[in-house]
C-alpha positions in Angstrom: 0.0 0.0 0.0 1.7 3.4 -0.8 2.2 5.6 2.1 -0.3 8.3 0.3 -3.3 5.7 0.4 -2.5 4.5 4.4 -4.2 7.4 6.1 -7.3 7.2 4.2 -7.1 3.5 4.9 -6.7 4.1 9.0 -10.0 6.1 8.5 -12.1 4.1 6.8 -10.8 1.1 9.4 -12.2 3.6 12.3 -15.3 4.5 11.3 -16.4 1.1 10.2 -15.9 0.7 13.9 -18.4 3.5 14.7 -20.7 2.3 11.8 -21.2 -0.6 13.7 -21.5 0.9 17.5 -24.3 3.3 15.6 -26.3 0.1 14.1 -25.8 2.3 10.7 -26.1 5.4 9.6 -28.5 7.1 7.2 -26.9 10.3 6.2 -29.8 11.9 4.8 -31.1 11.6 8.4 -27.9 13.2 9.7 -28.4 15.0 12.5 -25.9 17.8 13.6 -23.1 18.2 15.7 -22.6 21.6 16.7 -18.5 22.2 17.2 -17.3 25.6 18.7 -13.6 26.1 17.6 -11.4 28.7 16.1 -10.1 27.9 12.0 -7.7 25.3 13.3 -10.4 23.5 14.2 -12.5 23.5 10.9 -9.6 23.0 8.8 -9.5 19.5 10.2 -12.7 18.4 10.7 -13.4 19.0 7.1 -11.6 16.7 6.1 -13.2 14.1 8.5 -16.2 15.0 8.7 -18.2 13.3 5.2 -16.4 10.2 6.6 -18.2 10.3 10.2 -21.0 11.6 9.2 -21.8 8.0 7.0 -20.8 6.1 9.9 -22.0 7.8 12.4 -25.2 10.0 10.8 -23.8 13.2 12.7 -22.9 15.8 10.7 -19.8 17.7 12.5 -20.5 21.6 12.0 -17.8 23.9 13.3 -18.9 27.2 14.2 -15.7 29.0 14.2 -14.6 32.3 14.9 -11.4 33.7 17.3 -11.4 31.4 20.2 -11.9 33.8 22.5 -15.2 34.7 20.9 -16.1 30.9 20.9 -15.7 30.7 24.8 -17.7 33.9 25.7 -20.7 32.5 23.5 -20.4 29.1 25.5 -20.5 30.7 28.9 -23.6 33.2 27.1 -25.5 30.0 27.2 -25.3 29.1 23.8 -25.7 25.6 22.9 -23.1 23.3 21.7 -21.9 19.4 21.2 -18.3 19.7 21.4 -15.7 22.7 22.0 -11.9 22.8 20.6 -10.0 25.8 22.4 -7.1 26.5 23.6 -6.0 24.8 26.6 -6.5 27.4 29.4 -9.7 28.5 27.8 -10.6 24.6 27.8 -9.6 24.4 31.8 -11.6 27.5 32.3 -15.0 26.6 31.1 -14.5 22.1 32.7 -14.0 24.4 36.3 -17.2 26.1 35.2 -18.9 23.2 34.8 -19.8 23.6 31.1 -17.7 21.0 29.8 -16.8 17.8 31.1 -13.8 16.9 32.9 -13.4 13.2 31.4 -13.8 14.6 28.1 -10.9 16.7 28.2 -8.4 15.7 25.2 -5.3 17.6 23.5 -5.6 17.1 20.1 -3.1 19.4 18.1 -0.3 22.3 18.8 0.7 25.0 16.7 3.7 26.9 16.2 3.6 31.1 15.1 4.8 32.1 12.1 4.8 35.0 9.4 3.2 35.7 6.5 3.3 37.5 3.7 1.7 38.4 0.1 1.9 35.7 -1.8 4.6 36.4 -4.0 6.3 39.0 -2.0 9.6 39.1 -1.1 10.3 36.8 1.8 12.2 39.0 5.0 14.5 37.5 6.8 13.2 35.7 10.3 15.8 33.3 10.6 17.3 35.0 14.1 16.3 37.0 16.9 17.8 40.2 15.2 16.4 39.5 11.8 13.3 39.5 13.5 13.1 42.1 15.1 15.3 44.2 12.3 12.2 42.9 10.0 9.3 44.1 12.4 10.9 47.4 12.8 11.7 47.5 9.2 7.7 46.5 8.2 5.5 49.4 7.4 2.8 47.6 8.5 2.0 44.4 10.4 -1.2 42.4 12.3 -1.9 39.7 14.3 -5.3 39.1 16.7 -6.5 41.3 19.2 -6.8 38.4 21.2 -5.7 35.3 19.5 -4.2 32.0 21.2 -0.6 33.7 20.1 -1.5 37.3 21.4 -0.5 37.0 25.3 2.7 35.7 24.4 3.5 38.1 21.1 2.6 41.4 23.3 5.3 39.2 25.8 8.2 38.9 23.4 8.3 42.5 21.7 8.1 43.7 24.9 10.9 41.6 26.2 12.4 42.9 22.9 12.3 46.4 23.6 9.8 47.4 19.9 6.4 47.3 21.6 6.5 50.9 21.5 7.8 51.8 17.8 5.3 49.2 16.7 1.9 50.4 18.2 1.5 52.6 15.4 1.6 50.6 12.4 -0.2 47.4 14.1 -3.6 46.4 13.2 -5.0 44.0 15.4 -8.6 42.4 14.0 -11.4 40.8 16.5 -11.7 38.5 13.7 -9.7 35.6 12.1 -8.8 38.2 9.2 -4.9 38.2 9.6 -4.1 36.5 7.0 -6.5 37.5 4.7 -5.4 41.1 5.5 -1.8 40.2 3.7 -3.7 38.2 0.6 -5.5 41.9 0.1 -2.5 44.1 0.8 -3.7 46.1 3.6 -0.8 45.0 5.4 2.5 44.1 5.2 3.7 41.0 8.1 0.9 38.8 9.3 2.1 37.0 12.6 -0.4 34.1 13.7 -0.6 30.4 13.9 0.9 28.4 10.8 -2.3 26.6 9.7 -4.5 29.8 9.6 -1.6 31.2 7.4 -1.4 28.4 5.1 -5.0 27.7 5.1 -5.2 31.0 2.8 -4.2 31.0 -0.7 -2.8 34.5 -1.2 -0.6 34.1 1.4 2.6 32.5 1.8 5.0 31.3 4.8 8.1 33.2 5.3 8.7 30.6 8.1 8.3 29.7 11.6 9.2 32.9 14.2 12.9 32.2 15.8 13.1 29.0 18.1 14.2 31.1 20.9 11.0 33.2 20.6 8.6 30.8 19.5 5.6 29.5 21.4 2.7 26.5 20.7 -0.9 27.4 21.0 -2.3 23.5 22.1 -6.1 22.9 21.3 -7.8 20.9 23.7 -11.4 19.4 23.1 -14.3 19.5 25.4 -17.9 18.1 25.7 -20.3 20.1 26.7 -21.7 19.4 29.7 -25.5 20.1 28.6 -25.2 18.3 25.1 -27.8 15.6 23.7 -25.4 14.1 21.8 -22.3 13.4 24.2 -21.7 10.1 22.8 -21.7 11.3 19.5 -19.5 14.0 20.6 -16.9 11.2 22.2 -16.8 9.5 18.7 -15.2 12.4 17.4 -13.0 13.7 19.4 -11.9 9.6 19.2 -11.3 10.1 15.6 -10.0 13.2 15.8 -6.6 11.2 17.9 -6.7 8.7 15.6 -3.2 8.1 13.4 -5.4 9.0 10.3 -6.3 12.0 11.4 -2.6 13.2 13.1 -2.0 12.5 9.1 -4.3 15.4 8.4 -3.2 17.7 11.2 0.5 17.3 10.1 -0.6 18.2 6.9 -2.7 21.3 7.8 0.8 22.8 9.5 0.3 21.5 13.3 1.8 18.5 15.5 -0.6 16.1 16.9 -1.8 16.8 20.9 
């Protein structure tokens, strides 16, 4: 078997599993699985989710927005199957008894990077100096307002002595828009997570930030403490460790939890 064909093998070995605990599965009587995550999230279950929903007749539908955003709505009372978050906002909402403490599962990790125009000239990132000799030199850059990566970016350029000289020429969205902010040319650096960068087309990788100053944003799933459908929810985050599935997150620009 080539090594292209084994992960979609893996899956289809997995969810004839869950075919069988769900006595089959009629997917035009799927019924929906509500998933609050930020894009990391999505990416992934995208490519998983046609698969579970024949076995399973659950259609996994990710709601996705900045996680952030995701958590308030949880604790607003919105309903919900399953939550992927980052970790502390995960711990946060199991001691608020909204998700379940069993449930709790790290699924994937991602490292910054930078971004730029696809088909821009690629600034040098490869040391501390460069970076920051690149930031400084940027006439414009963005990452989130409050992103998994924003506590620890405001951390470094402090501790790098530029959070001052680059206030004024830093646009920081509510939204998930970073990268698409670079694809349009309204700014110049993106700085964000590596699959939300290459998840966009007009963008492209200059590369991962410095080893010395790099950080991972882990993802940890939860199920909700008030959902119908918390075996359902179980399932998924079962598939979503699965070897198959590390195949995909690998592949999407992120190590497996």
């Amino acid at each position: 078997m080539s090594a292209a064909n084994r992960p979609r093998t893996a899956v289809a070995a997995l969810l004839a599993g869950l075919l069988l605990l769900a006595g089959g599965a009629n997917p035009a009587l799927s019924a929906e699985l509500k998933i609050f995550g930020s894009r990391v999230t999505k990416i992934v279950v995208a490519e998983l989710a046609p698969q579970f929903e024949q076995a399973t007749g659950f259609k996994p539908v990710v709601v996705a927005d900045v996680a952030a955003v995701m958590k308030r709505r949880i604790e607003a009372g919105e309903p919900f199957d399953l939550a992927v978050l980052v970790n502390f906002q995960t711990d946060a909402l199991i001691k608020s008894g909204q998700l379940l403490a069993d449930s709790r599962t790290d699924l994937m990790r991602a490292g910054i990077g930078v971004a730029v125009k696809r088909g821009a000239a690629k600034p040098d990132i490869g040391t501390v100096e460069a970076f920051k000799r690149t930031l400084l030199a940027a006439k414009s850059i963005t990452y989130l307002k409050e992103g998994g990566s924003t506590i620890h970016l405001n951390k470094i350029f402090a501790e790098l002595g530029i959070a001052d000289a680059l206030k004024a020429k830093t646009v920081q969205p509510m939204t998930e828009s970073v990268s698409e902010m670079v694809a349009d040319g309204e700014v110049d650096l993106a700085i964000i997570v590596i699959p939300n960068i290459m998840s966009v087309p007009g963008v492209e990788l200059v590369g991962p930030l410095p080893a010395e100053l790099n950080s991972y944003v882990t993802f940890v799933a939860g199920v909700s403490t008030q959902s119908p459908n918390q075996q359902a929810a179980r399932e998924l985050i079962k598939l979503l460790k699965s070897p198959a599935a590390a195949a995909v997150i690998k592949a999407k620009g992120m190590e497996p939890g």
